[in-house]
PQR file with spaces between the fields and no chain letter, atoms N, CA, C, O and H, PARSE charges and radii, in Angstrom:
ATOM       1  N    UNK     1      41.146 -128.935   66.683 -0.4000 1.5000
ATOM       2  CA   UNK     1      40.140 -128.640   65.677 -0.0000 2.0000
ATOM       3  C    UNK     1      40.760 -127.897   64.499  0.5500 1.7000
ATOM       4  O    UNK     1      40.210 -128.117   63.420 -0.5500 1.4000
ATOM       5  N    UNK     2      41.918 -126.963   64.493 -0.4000 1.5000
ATOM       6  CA   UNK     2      42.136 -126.319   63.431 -0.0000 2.0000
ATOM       7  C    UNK     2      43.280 -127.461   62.669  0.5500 1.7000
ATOM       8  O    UNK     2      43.646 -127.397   61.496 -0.5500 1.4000
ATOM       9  H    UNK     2      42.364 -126.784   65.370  0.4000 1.0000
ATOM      10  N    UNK     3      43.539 -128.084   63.285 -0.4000 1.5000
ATOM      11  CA   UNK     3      44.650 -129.080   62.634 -0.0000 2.0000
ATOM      12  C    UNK     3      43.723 -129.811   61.673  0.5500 1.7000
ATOM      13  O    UNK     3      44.267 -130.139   60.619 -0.5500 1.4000
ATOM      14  H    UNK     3      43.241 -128.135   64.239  0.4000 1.0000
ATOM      15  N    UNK     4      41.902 -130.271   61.866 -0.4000 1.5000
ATOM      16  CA   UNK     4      41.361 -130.831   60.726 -0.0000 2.0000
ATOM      17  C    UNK     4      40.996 -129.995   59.729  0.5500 1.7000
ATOM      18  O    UNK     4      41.117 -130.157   58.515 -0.5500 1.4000
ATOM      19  H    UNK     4      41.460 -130.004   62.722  0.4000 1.0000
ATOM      20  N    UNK     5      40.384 -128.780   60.536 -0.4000 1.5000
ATOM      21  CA   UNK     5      40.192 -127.605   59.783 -0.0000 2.0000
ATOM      22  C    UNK     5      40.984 -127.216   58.404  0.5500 1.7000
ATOM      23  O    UNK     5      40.426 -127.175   57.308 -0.5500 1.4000
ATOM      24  H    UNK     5      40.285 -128.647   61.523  0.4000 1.0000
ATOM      25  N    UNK     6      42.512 -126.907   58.647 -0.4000 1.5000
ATOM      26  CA   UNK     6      43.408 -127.007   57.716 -0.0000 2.0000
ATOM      27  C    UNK     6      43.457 -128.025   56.773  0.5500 1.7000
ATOM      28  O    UNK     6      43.252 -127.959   55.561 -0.5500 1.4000
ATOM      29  H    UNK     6      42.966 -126.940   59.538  0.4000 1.0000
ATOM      30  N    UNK     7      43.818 -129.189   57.629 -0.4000 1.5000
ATOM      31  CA   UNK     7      43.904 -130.054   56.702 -0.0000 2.0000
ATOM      32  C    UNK     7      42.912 -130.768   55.766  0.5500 1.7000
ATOM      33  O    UNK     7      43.252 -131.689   55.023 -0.5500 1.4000
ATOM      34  H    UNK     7      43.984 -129.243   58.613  0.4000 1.0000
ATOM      35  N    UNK     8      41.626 -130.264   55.856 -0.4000 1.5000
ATOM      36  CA   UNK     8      40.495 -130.543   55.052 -0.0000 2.0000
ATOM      37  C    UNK     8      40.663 -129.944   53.718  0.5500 1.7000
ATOM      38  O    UNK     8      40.709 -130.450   52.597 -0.5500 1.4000
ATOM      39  H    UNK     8      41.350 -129.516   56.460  0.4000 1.0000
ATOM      40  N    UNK     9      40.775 -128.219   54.314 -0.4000 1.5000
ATOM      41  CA   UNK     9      40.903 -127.218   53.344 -0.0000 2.0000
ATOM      42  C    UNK     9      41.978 -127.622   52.707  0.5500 1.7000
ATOM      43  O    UNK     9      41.691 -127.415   51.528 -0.5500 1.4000
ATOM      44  H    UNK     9      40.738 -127.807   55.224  0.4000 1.0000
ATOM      45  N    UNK    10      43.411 -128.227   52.758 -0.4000 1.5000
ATOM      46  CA   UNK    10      44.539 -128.618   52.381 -0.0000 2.0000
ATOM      47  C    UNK    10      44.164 -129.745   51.242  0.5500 1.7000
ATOM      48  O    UNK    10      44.750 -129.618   50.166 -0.5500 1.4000
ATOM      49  H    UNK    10      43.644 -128.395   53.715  0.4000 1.0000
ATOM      50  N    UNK    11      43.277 -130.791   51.378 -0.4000 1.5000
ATOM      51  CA   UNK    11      42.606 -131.878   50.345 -0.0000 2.0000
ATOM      52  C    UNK    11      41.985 -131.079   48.771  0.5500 1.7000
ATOM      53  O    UNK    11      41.998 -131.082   47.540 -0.5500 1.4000
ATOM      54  H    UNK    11      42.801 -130.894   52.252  0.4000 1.0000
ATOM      55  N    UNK    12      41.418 -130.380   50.164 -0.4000 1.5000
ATOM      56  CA   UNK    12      40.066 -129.278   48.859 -0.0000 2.0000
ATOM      57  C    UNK    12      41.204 -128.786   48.210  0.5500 1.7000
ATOM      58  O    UNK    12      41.848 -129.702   47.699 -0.5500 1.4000
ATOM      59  H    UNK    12      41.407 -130.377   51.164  0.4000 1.0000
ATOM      60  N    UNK    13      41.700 -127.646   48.040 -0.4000 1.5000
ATOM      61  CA   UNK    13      43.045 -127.214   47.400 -0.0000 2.0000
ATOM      62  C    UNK    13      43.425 -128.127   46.572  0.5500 1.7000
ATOM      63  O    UNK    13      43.200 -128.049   45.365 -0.5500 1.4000
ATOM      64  H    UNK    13      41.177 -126.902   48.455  0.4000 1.0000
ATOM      65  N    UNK    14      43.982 -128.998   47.071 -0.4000 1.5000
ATOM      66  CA   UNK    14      44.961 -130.073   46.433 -0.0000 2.0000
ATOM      67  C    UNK    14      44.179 -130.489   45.292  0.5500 1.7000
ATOM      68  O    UNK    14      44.682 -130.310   44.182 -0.5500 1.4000
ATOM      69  H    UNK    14      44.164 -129.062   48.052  0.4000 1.0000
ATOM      70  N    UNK    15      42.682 -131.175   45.402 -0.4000 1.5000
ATOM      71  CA   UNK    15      42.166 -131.850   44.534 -0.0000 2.0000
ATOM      72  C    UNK    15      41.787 -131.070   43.433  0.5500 1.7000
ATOM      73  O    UNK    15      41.795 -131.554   42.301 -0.5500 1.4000
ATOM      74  H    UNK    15      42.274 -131.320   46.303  0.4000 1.0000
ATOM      75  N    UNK    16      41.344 -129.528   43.721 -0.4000 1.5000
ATOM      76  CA   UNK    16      40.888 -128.668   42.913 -0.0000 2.0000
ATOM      77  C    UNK    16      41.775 -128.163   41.988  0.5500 1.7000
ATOM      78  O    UNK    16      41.469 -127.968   40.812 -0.5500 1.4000
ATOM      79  H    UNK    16      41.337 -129.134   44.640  0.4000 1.0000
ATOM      80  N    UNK    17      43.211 -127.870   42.615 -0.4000 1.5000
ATOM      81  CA   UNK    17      44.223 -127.959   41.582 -0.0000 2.0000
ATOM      82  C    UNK    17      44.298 -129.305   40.524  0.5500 1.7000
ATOM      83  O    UNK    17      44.255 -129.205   39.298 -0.5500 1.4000
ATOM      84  H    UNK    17      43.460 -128.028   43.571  0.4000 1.0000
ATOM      85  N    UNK    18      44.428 -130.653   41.328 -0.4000 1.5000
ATOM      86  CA   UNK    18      44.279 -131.639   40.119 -0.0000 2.0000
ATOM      87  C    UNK    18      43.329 -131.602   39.081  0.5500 1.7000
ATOM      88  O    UNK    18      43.584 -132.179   38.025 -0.5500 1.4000
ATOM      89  H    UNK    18      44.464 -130.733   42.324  0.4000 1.0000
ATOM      90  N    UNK    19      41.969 -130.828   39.285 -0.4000 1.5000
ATOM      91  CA   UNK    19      40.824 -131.230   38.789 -0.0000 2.0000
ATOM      92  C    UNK    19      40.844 -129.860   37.657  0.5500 1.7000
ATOM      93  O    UNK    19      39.923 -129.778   36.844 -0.5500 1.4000
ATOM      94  H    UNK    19      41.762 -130.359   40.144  0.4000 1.0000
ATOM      95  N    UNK    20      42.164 -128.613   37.676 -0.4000 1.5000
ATOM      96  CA   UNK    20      42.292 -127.885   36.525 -0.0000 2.0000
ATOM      97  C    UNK    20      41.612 -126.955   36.969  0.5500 1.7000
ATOM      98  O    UNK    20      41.800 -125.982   36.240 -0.5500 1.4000
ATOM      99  H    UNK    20      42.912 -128.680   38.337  0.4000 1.0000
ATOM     100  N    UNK    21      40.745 -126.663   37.976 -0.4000 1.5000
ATOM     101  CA   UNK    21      39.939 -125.599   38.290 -0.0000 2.0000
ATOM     102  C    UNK    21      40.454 -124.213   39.060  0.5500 1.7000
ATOM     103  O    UNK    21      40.882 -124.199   40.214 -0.5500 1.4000
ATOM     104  H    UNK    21      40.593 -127.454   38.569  0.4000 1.0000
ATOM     105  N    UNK    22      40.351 -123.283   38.364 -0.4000 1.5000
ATOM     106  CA   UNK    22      40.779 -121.729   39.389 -0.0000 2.0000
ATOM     107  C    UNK    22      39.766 -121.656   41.105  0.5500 1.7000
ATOM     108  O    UNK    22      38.752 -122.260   41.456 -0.5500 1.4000
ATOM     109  H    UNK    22      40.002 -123.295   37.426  0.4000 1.0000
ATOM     110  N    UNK    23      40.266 -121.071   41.516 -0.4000 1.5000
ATOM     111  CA   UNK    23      39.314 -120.763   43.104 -0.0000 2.0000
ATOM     112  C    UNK    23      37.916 -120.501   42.944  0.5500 1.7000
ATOM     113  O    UNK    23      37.036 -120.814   43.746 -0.5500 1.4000
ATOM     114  H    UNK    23      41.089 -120.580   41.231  0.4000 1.0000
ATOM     115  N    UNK    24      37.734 -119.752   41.574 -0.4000 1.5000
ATOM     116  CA   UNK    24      36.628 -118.745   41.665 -0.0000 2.0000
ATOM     117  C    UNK    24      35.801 -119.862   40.451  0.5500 1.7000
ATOM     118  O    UNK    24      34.658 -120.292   40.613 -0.5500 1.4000
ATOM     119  H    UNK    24      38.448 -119.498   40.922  0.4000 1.0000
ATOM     120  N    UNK    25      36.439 -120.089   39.589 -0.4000 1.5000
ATOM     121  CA   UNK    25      35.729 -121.386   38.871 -0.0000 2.0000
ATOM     122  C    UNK    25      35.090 -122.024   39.590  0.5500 1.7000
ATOM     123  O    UNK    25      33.865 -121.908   39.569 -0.5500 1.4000
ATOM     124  H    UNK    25      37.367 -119.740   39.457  0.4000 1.0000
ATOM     125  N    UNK    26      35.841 -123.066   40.615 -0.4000 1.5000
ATOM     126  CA   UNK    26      35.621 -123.937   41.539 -0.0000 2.0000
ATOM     127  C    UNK    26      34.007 -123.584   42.239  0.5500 1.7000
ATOM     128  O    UNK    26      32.957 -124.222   42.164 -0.5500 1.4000
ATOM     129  H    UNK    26      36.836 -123.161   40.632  0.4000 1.0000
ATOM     130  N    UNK    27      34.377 -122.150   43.005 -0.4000 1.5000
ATOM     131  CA   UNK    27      33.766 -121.608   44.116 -0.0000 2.0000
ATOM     132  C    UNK    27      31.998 -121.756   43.144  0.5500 1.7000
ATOM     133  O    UNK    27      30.868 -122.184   43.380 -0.5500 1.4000
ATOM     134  H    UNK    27      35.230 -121.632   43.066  0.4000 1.0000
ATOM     135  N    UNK    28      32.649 -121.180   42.156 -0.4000 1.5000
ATOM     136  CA   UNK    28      31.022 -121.132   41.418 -0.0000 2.0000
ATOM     137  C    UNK    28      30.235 -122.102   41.512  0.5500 1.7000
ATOM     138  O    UNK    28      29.198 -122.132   42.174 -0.5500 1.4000
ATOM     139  H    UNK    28      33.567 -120.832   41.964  0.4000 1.0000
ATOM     140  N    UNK    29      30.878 -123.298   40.578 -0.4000 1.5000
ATOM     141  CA   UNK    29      30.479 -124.719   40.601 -0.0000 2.0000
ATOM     142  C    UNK    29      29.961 -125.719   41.977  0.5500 1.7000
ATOM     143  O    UNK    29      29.115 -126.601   42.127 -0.5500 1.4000
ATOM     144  H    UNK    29      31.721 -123.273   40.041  0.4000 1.0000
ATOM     145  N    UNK    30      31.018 -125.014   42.893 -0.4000 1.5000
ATOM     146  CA   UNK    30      30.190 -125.899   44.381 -0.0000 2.0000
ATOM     147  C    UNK    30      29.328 -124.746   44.473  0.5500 1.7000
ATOM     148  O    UNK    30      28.367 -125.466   44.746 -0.5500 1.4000
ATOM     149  H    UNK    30      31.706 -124.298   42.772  0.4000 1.0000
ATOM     150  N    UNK    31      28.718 -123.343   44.489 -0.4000 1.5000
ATOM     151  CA   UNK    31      27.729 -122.759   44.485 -0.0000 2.0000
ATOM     152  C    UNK    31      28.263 -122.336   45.978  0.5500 1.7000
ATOM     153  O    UNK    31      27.457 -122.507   46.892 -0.5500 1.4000
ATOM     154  H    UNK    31      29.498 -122.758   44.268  0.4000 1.0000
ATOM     155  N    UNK    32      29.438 -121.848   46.276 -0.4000 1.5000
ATOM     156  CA   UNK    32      29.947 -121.425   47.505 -0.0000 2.0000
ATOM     157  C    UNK    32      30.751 -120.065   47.285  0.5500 1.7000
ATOM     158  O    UNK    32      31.394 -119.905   46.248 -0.5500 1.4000
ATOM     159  H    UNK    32      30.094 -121.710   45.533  0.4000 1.0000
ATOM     160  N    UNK    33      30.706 -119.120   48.245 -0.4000 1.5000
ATOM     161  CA   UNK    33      31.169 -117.321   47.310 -0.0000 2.0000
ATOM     162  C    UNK    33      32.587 -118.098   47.634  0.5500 1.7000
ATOM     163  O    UNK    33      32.867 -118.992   48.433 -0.5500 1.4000
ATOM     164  H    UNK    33      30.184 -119.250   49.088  0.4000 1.0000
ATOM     165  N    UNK    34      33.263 -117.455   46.786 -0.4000 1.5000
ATOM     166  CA   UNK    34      34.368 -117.535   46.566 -0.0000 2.0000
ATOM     167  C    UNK    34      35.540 -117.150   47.329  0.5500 1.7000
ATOM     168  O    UNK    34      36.531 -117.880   47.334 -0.5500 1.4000
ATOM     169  H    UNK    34      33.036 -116.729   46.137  0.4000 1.0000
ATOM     170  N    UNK    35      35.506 -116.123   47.936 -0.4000 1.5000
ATOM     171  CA   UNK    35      36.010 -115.546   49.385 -0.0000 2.0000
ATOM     172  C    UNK    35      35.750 -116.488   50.328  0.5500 1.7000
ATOM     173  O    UNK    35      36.617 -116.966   51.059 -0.5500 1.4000
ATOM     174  H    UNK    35      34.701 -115.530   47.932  0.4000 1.0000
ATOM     175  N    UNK    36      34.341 -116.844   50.354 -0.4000 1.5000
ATOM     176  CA   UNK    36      34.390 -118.067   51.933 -0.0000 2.0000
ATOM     177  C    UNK    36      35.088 -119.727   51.275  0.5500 1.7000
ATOM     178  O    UNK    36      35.609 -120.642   51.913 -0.5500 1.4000
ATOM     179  H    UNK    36      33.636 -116.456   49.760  0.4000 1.0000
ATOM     180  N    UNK    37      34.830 -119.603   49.812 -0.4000 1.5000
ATOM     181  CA   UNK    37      36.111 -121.131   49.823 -0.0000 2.0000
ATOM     182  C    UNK    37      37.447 -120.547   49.809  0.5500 1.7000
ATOM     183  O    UNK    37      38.161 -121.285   49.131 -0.5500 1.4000
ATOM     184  H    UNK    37      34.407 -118.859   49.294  0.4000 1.0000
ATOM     185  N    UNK    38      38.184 -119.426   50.313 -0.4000 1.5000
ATOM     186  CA   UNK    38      39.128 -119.335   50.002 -0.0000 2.0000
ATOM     187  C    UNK    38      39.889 -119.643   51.494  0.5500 1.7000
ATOM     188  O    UNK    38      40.977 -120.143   51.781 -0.5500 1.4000
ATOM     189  H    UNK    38      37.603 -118.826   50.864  0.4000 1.0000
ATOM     190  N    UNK    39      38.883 -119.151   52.213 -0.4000 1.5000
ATOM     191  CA   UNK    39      38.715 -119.368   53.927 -0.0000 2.0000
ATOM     192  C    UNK    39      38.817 -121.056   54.029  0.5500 1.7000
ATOM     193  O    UNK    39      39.652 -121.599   54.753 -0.5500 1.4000
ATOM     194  H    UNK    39      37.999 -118.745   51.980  0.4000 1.0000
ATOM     195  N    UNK    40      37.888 -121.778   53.235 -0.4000 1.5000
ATOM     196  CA   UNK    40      38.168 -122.610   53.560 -0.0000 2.0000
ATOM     197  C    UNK    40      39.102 -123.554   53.426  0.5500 1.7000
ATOM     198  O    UNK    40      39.288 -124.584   54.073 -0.5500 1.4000
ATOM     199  H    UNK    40      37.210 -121.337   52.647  0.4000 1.0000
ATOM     200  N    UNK    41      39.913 -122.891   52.126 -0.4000 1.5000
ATOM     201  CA   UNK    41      41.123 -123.240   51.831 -0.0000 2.0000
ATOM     202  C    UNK    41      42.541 -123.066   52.613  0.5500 1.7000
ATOM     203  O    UNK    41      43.719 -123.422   52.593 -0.5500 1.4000
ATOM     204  H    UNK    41      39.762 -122.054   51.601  0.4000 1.0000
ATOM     205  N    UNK    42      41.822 -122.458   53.148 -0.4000 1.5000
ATOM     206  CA   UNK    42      43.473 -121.726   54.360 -0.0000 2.0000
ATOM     207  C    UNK    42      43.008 -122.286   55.658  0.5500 1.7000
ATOM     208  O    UNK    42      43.729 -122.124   56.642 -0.5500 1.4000
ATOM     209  H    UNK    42      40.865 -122.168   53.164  0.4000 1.0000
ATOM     210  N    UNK    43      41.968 -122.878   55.760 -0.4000 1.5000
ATOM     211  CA   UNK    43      41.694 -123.959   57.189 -0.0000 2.0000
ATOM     212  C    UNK    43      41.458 -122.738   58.255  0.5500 1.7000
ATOM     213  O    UNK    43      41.932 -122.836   59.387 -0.5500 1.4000
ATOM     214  H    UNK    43      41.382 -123.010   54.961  0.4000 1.0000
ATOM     215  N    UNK    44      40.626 -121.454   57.814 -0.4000 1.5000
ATOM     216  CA   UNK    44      40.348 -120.218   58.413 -0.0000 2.0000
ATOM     217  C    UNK    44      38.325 -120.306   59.390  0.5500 1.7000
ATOM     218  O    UNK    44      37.771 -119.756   60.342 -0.5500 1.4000
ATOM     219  H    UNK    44      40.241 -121.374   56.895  0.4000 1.0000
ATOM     220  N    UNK    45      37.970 -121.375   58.306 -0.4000 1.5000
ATOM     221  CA   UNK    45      36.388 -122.021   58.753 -0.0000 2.0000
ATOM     222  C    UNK    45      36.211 -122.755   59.109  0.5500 1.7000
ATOM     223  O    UNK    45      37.038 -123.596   58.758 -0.5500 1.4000
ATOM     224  H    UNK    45      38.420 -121.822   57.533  0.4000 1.0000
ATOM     225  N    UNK    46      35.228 -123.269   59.991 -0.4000 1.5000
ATOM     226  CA   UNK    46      34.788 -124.658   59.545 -0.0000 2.0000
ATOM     227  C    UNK    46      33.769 -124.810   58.663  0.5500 1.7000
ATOM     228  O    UNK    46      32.803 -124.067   58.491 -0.5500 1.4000
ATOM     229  H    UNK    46      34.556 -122.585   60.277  0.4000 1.0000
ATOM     230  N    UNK    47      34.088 -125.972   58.034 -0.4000 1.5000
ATOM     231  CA   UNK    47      33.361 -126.172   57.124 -0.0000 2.0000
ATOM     232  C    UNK    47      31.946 -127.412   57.077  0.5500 1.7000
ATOM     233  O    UNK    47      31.988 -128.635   56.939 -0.5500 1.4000
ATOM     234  H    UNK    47      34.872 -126.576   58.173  0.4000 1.0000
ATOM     235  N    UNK    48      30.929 -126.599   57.231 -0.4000 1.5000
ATOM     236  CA   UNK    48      29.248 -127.789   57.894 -0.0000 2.0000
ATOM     237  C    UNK    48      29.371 -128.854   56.657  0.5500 1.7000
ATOM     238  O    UNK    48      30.314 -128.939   55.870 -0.5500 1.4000
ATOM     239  H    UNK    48      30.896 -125.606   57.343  0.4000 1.0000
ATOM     240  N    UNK    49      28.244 -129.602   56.682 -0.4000 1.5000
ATOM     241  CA   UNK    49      28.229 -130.800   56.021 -0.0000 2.0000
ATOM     242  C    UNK    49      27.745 -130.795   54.636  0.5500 1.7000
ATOM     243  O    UNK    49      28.065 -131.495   53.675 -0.5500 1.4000
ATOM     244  H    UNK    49      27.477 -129.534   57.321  0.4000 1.0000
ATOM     245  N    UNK    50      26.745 -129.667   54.782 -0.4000 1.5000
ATOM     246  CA   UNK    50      26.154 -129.376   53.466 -0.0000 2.0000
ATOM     247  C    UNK    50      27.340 -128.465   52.536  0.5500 1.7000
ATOM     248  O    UNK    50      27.676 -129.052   51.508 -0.5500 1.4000
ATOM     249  H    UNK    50      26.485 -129.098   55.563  0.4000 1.0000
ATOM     250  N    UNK    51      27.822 -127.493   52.703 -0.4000 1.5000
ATOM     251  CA   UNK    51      28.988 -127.244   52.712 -0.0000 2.0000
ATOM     252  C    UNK    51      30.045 -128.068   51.582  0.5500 1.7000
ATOM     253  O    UNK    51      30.418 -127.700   50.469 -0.5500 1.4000
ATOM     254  H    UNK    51      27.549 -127.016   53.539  0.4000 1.0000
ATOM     255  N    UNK    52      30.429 -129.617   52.529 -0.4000 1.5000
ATOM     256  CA   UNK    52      31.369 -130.195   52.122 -0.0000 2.0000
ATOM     257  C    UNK    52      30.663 -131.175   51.261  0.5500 1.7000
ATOM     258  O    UNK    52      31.426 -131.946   50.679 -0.5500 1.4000
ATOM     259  H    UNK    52      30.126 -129.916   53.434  0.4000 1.0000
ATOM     260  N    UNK    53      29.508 -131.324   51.052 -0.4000 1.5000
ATOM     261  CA   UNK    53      28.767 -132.189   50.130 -0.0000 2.0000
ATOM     262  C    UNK    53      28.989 -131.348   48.557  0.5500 1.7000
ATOM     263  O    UNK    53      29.299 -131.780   47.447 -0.5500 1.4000
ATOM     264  H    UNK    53      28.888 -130.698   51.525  0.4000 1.0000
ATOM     265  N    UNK    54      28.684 -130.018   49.042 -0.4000 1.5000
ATOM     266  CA   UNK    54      28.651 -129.351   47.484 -0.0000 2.0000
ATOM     267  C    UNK    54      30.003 -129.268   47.105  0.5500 1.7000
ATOM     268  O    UNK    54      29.988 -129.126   45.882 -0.5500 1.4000
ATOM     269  H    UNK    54      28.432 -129.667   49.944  0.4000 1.0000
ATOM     270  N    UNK    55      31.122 -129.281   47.494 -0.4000 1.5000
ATOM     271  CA   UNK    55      32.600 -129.278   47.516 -0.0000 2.0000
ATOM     272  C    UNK    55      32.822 -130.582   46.679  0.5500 1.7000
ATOM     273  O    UNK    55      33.552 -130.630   45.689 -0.5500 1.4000
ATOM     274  H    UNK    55      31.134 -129.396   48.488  0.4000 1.0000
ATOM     275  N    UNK    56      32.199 -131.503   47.126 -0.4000 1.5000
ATOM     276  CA   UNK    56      32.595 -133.306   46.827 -0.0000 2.0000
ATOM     277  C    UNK    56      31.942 -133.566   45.707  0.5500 1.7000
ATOM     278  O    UNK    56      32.253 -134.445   44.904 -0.5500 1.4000
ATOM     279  H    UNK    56      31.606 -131.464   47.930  0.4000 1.0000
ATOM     280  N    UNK    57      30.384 -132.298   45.557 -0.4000 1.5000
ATOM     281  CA   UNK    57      30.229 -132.939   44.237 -0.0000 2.0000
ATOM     282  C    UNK    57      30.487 -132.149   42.882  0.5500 1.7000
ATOM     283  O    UNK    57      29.742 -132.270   41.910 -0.5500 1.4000
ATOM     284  H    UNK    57      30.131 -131.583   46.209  0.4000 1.0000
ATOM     285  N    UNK    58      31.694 -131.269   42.905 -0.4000 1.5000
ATOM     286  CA   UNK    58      32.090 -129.985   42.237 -0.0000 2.0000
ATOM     287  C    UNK    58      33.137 -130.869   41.867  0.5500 1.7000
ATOM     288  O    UNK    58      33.509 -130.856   40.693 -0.5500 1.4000
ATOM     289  H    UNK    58      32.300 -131.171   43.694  0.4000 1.0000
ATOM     290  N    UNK    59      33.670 -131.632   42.680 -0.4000 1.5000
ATOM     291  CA   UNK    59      35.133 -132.010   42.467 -0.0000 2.0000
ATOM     292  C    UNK    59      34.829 -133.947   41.741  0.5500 1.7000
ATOM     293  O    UNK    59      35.803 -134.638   41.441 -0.5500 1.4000
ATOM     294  H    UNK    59      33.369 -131.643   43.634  0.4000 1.0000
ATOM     295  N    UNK    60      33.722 -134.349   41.629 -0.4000 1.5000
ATOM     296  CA   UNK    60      33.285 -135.493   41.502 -0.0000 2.0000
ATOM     297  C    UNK    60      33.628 -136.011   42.201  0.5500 1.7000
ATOM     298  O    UNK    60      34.211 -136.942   41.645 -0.5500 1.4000
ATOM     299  H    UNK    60      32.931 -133.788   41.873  0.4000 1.0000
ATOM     300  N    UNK    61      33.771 -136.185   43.934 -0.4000 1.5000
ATOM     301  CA   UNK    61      34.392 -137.384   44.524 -0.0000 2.0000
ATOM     302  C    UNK    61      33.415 -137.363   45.442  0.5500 1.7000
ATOM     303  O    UNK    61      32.431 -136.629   45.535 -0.5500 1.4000
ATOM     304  H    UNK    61      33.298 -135.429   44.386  0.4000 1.0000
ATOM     305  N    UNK    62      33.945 -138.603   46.376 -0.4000 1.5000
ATOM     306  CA   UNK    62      32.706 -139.032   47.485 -0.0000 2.0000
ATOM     307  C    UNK    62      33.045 -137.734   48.798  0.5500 1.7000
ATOM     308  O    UNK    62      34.158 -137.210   48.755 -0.5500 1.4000
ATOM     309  H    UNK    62      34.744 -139.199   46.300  0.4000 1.0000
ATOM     310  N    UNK    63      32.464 -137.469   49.448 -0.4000 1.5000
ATOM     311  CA   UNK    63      32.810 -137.089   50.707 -0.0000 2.0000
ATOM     312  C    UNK    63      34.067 -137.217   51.658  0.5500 1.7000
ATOM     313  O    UNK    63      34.856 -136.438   52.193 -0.5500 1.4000
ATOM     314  H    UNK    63      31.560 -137.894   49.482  0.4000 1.0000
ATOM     315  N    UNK    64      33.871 -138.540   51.606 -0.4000 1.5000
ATOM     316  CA   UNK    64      34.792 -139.842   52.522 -0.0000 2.0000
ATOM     317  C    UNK    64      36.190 -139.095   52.162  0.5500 1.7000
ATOM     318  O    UNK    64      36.940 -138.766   53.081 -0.5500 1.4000
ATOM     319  H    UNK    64      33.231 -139.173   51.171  0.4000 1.0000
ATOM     320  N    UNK    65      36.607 -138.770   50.472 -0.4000 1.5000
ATOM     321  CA   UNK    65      37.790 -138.488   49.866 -0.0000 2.0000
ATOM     322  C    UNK    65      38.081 -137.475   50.237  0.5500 1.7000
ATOM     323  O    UNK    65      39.281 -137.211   50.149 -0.5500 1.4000
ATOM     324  H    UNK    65      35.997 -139.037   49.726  0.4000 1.0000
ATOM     325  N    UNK    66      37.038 -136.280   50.903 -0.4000 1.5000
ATOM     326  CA   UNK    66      38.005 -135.413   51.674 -0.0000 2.0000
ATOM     327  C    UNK    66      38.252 -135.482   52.712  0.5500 1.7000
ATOM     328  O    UNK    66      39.217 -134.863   53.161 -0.5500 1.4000
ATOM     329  H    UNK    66      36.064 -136.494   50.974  0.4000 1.0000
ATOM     330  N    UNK    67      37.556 -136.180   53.397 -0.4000 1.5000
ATOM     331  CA   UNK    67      38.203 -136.607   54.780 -0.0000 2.0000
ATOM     332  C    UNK    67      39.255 -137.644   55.270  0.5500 1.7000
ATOM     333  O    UNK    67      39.779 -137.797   56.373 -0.5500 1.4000
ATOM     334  H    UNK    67      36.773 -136.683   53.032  0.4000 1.0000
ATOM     335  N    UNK    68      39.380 -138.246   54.203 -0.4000 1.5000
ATOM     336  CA   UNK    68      40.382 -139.841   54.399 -0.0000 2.0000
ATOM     337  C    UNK    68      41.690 -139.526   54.604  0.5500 1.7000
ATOM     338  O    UNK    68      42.448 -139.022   53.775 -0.5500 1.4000
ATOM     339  H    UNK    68      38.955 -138.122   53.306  0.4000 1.0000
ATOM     340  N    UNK    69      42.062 -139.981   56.269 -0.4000 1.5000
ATOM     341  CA   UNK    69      43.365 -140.052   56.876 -0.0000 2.0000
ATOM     342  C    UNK    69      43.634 -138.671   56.979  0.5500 1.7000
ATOM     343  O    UNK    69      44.685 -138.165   56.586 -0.5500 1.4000
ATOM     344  H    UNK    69      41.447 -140.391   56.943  0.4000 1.0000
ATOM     345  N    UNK    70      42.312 -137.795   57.719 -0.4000 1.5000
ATOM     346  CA   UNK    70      42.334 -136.785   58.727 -0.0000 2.0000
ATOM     347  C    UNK    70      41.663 -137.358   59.959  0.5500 1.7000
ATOM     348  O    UNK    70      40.607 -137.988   60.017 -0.5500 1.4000
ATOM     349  H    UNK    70      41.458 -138.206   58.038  0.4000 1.0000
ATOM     350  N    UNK    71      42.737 -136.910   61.221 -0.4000 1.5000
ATOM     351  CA   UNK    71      42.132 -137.502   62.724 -0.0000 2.0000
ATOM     352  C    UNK    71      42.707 -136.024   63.358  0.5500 1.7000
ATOM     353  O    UNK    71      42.573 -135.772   64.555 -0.5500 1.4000
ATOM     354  H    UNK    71      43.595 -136.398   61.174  0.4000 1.0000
């Protein structure tokens, strides 16, 4: 479980850097405190569904894109 854990948070990171956004920018925009996306950035949470919906639509992508080719 922490191996998806991480590596979820590892996508989020990744994309949020592409997308030009600081942590706390970011955190605002998905409407998530900023301390708990930072958790979720270090693969420290899990992260629920509603959660990763507001993440996907901060970052404009589908869902699917943060999960694709995590097992």
């Amino acid at each position: 479980m922490r191996y998806i854990q991480m590596s979820v948070g590892q996508k989020i990171r990744e994309l949020r850097i592409q997308a030009g956004l600081s942590q706390e920018a970011f955190a605002e925009r998905a409407q998530i405190h900023r301390s708990h996306m930072g958790e979720i950035e270090r693969g420290e949470v899990d992260i629920c569904i509603s959660q990763l919906t507001k993440v996907a639509e901060a970052l404009g992508v589908k869902v699917s894109k943060l999960v694709q080719g995590i097992a």
